[in-house]
N, CA, C and O atoms as a MOPAC input file, in Angstrom:
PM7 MOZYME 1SCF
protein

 N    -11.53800 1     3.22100 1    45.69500 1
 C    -11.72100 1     2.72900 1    44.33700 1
 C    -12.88900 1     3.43600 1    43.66300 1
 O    -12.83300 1     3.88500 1    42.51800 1
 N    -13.68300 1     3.48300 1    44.26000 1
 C    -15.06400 1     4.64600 1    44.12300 1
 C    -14.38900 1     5.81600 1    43.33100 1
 O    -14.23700 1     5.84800 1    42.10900 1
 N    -14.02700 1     6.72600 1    44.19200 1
 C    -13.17600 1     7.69900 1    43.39300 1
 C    -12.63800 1     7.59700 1    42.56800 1
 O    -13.04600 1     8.35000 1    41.68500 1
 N    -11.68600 1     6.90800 1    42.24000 1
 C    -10.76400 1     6.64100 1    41.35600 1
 C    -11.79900 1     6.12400 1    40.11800 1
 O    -11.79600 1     6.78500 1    39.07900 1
 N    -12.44500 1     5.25900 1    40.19900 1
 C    -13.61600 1     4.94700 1    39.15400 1
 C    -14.02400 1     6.06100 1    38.57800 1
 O    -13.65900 1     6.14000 1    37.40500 1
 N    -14.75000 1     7.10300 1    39.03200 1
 C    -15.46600 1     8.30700 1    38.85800 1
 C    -14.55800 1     9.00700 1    38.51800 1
 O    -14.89600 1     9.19900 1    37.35000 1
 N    -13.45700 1     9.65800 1    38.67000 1
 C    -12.14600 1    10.17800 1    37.86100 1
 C    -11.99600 1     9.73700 1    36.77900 1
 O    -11.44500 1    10.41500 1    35.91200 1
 N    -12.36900 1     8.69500 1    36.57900 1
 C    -11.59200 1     7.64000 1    34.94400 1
 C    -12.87000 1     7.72100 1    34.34000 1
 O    -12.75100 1     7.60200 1    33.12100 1
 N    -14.21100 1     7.89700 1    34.74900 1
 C    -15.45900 1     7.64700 1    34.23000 1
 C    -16.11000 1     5.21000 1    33.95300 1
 O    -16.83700 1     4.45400 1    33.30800 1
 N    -15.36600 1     5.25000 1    34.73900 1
 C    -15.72600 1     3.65400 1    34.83600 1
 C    -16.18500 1     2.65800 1    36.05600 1
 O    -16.38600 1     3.17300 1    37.15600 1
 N    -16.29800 1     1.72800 1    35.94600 1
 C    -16.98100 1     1.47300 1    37.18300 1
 C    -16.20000 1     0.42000 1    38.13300 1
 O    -15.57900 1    -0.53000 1    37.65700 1
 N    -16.26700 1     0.61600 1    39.18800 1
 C    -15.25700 1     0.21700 1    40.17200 1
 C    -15.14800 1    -1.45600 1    39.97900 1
 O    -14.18000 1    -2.00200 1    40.50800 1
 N    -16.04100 1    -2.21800 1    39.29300 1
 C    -15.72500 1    -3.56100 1    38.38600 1
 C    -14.75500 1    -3.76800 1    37.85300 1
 O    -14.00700 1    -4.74500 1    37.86600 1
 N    -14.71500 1    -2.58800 1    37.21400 1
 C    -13.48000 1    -2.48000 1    35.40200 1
 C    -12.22500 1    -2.36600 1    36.37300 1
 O    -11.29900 1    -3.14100 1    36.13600 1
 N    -12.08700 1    -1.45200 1    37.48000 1
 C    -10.62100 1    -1.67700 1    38.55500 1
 C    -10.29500 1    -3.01100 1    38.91000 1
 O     -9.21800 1    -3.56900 1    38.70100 1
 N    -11.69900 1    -3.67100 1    39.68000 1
 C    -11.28400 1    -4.59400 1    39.97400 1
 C    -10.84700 1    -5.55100 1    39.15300 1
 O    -10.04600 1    -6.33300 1    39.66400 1
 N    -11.16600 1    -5.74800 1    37.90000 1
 C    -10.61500 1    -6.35900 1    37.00500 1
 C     -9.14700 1    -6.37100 1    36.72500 1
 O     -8.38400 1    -7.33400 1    36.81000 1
 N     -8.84700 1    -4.99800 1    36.33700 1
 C     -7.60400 1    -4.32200 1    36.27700 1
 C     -6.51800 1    -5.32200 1    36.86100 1
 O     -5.53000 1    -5.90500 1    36.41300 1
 N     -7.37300 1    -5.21400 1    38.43600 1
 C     -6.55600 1    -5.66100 1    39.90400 1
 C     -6.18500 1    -7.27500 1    39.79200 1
 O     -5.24400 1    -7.81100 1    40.37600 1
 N     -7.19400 1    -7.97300 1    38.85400 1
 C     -7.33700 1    -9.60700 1    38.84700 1
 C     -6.46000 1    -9.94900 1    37.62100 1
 O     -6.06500 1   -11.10400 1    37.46400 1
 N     -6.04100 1    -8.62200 1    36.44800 1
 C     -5.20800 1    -9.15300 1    35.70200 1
 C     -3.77800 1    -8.56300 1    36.18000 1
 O     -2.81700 1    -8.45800 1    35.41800 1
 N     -3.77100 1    -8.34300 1    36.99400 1
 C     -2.79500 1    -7.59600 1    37.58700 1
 C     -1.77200 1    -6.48500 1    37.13400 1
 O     -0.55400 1    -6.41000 1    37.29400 1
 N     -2.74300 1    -5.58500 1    36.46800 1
 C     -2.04500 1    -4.60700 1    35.92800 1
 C     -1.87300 1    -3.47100 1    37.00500 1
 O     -0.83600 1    -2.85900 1    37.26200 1
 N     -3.42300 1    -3.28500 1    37.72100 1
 C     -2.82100 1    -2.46900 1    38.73000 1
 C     -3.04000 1    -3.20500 1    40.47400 1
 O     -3.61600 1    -4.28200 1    40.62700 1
 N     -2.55600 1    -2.51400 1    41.47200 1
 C     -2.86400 1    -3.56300 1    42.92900 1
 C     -2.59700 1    -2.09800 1    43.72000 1
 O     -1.51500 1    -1.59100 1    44.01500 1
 N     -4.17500 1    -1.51900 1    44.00000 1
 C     -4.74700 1    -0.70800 1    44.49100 1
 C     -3.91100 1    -1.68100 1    46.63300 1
 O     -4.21800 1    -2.72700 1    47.20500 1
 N     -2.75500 1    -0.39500 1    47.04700 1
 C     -3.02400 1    -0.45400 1    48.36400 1
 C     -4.31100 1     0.19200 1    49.60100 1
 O     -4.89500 1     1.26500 1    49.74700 1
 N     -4.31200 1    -0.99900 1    50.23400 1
 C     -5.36000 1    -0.48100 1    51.47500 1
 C     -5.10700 1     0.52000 1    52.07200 1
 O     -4.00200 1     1.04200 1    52.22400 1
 N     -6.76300 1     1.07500 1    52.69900 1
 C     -6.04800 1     2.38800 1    53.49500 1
 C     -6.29900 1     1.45100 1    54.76300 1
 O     -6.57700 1     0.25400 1    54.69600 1
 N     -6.19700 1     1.98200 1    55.59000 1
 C     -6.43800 1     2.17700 1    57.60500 1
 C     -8.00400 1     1.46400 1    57.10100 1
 O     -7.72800 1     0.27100 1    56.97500 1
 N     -9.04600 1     1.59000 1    56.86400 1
 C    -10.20800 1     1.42600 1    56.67100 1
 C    -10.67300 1     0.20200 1    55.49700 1
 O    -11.82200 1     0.01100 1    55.09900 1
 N     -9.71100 1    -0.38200 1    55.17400 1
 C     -9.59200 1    -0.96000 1    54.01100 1
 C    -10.22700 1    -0.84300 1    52.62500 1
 O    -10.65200 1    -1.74000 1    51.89700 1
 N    -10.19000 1     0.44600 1    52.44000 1
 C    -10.59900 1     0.49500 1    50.80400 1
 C     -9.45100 1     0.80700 1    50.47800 1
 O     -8.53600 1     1.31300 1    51.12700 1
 N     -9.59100 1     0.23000 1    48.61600 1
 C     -8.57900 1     0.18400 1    47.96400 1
 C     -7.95100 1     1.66800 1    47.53900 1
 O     -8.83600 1     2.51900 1    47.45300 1
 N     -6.50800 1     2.19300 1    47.23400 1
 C     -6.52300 1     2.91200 1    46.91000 1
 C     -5.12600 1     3.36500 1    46.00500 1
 O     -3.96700 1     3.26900 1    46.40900 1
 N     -5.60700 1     3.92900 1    44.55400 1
 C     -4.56200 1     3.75500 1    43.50400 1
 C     -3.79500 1     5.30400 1    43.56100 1
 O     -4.22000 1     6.42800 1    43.82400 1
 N     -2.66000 1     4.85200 1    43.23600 1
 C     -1.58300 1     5.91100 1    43.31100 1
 C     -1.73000 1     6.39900 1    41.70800 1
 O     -2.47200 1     5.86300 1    40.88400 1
 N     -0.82200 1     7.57400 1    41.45900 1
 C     -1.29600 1     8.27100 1    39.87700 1
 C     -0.56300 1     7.48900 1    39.05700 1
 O     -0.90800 1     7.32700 1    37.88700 1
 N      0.33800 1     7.01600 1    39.48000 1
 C      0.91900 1     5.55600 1    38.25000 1
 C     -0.25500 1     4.86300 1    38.11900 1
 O     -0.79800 1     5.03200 1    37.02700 1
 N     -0.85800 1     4.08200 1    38.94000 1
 C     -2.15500 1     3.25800 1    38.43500 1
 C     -3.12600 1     3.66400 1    37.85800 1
 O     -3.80700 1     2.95700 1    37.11400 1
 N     -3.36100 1     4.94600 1    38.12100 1
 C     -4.61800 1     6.07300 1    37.54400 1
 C     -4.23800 1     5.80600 1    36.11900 1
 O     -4.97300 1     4.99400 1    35.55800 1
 N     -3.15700 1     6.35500 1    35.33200 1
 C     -2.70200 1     6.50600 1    33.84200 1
 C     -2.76600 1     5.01400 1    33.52100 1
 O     -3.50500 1     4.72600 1    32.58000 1
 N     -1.86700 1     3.60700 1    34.37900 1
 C     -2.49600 1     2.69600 1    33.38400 1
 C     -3.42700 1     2.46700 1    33.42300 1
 O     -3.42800 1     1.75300 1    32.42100 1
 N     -4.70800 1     2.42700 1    33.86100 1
 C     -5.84200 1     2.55600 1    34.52300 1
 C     -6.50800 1     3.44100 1    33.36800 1
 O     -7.61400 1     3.26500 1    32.85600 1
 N     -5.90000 1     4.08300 1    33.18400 1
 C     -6.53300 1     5.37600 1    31.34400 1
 C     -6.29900 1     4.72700 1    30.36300 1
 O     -7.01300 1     4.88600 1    29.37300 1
 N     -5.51800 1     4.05300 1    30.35000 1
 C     -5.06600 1     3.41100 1    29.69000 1
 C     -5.46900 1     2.28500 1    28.84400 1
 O     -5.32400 1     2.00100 1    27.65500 1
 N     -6.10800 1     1.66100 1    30.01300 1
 C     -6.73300 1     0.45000 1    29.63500 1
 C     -7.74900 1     0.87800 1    29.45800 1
 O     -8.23700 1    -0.10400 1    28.89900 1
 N     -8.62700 1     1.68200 1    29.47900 1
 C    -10.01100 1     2.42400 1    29.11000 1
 C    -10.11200 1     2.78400 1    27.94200 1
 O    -11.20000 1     2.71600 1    27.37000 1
 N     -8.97400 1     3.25800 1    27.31400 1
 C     -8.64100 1     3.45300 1    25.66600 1
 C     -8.72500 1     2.57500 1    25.01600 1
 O     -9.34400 1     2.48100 1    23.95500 1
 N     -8.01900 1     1.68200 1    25.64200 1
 C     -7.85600 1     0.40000 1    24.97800 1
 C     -9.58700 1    -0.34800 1    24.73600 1
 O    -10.30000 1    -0.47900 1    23.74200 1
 N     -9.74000 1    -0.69200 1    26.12100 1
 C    -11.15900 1    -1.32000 1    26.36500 1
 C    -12.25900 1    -0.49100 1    25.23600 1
 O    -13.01100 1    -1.14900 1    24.51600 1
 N    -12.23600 1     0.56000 1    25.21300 1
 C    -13.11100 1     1.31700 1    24.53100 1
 C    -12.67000 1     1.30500 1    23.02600 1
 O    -13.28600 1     2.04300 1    22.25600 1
 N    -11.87900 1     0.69900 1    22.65700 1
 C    -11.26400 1     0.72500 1    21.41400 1
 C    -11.98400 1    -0.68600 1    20.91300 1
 O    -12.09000 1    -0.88000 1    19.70100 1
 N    -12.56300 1    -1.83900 1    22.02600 1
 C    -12.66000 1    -2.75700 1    21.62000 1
 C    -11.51200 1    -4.27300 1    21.97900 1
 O    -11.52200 1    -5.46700 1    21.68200 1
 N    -10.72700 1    -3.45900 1    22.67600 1
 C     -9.68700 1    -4.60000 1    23.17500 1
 C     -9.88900 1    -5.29300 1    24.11800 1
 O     -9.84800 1    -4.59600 1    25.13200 1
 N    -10.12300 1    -6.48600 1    24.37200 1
 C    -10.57200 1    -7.40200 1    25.72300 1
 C     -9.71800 1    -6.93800 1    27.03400 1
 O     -8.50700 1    -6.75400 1    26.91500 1
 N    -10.32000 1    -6.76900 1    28.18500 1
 C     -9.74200 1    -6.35600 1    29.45800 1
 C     -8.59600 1    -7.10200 1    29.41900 1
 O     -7.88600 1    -6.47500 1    30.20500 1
 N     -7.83000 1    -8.18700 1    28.95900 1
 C     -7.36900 1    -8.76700 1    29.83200 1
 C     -5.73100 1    -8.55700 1    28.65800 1
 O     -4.52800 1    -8.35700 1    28.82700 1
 N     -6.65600 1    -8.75400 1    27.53700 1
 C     -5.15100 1    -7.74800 1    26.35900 1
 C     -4.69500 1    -6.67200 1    26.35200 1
 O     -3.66000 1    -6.16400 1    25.92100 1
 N     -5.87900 1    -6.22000 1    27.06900 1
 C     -5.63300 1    -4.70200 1    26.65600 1
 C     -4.30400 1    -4.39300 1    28.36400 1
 O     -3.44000 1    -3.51800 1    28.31000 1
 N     -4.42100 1    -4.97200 1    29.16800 1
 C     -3.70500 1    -5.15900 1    30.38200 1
 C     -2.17400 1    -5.66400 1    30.11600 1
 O     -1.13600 1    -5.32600 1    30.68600 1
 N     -2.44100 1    -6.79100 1    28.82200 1
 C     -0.91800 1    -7.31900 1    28.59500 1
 C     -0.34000 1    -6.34600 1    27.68200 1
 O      0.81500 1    -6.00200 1    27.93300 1
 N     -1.18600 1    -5.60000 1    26.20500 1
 C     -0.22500 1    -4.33700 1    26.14400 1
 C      0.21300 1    -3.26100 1    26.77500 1
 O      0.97900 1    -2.48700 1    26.20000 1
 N     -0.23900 1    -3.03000 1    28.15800 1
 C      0.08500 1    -1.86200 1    28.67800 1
 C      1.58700 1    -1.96700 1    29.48200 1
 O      2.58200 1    -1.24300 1    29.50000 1
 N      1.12700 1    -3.58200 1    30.30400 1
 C      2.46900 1    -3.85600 1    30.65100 1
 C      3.47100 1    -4.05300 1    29.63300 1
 O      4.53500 1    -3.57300 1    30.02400 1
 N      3.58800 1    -4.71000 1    28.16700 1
 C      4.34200 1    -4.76500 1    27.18000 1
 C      5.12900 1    -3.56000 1    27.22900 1
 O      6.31800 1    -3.55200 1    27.54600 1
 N      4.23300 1    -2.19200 1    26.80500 1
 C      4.17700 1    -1.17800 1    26.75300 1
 C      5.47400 1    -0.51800 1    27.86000 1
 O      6.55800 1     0.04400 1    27.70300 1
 N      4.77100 1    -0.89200 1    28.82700 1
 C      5.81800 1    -0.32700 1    29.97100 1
 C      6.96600 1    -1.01400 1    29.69700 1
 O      7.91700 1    -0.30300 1    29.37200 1
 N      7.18900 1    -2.43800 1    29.74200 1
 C      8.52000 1    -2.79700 1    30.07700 1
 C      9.19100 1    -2.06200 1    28.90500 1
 O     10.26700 1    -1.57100 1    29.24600 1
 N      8.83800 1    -1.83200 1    27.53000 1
 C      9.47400 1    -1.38800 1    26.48400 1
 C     10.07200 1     0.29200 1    26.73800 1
 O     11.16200 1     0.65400 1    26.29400 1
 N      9.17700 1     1.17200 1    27.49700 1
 C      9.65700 1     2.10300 1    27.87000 1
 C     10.70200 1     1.82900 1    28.70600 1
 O     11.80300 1     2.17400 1    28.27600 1
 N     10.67500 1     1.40600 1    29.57200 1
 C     11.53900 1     0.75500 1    30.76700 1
 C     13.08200 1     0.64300 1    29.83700 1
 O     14.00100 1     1.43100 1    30.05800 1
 N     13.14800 1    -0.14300 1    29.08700 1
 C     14.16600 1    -0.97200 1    28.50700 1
 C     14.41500 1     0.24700 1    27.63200 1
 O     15.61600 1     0.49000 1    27.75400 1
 N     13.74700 1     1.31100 1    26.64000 1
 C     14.24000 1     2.09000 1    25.83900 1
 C     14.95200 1     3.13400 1    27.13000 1
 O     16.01300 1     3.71200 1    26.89400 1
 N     14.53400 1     3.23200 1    27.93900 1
 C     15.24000 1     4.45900 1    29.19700 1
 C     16.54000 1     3.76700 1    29.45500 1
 O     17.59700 1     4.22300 1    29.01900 1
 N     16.48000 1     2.82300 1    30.06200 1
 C     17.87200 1     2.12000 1    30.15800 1
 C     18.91500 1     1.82600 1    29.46000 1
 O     20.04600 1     1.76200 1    29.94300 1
 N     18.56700 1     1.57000 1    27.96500 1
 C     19.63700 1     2.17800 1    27.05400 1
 C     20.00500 1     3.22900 1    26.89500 1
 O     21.19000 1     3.37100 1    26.59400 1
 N     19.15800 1     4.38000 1    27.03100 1
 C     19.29300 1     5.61900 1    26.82700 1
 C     20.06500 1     5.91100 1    27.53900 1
 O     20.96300 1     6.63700 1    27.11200 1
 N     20.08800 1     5.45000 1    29.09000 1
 C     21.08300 1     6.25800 1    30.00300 1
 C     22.56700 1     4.97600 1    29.95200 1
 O     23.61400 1     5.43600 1    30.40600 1
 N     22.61500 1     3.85900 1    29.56400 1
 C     23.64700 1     3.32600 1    28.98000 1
 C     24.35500 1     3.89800 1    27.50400 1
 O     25.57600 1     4.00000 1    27.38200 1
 N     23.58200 1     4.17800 1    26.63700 1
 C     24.36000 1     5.18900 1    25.71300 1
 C     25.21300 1     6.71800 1    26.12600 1
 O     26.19400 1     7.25400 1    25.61100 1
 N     24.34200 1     7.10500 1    27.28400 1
 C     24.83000 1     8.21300 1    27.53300 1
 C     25.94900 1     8.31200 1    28.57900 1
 O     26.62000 1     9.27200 1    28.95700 1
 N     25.93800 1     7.08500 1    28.90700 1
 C     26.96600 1     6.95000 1    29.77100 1
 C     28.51200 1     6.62000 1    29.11600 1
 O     29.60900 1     7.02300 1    29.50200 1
 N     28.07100 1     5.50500 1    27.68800 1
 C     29.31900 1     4.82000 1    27.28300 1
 C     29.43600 1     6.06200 1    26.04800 1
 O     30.21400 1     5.77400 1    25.13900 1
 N     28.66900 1     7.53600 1    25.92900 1
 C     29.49500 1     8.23500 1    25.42100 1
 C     30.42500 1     9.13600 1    25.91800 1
 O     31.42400 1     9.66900 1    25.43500 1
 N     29.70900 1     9.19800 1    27.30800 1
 C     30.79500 1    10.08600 1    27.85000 1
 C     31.90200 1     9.53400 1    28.44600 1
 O     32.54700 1    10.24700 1    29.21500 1
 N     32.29100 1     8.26000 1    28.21500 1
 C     33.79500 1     7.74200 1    28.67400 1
 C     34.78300 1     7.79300 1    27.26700 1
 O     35.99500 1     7.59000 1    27.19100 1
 N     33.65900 1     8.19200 1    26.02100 1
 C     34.57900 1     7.96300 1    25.16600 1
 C     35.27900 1     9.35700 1    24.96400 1
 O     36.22500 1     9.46600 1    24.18400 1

């Protein structure tokens, strides 16, 4: 988490936070420190934009997930459109 803090420029608090609103859930290593994969890194940037914009940790966590599921859901139509055009 150390690392990953120092990559993002924030402090391994602001993760753990992250971790308590559950935007991201840093797995253990062998040694048990936490450790975030590059999906968590970006929302993890994410929320630093946000935070630094002035958005409370814990909103700024519910737009990101918003955020995602909306990508999520625009991809899935996308490949449902592209599917129900090519049967036509």
């Amino acid at each position: 988490m150390g690392t990953a803090a120092e990559m993002l420029g924030v402090t391994p608090t602001f993760l753990r936070a992250l971790g308590v609103a559950h935007l991201i859930e840093p797995k253990r290593s062998s040694s048990g420190h936490g450790r975030c994969s590059r999906y968590q890194l970006r929302l993890a940037a994410r929320a630093r934009e946000l935070v630094d914009q002035g958005t409370p940790v814990e909103a700024a966590c519910r737009i990101i997930i918003l955020e995602d599921q909306l990508a999520e859901a625009l991809r899935i139509n996308a490949a449902y459109e592209r599917e129900r055009a090519a049967g036509d």
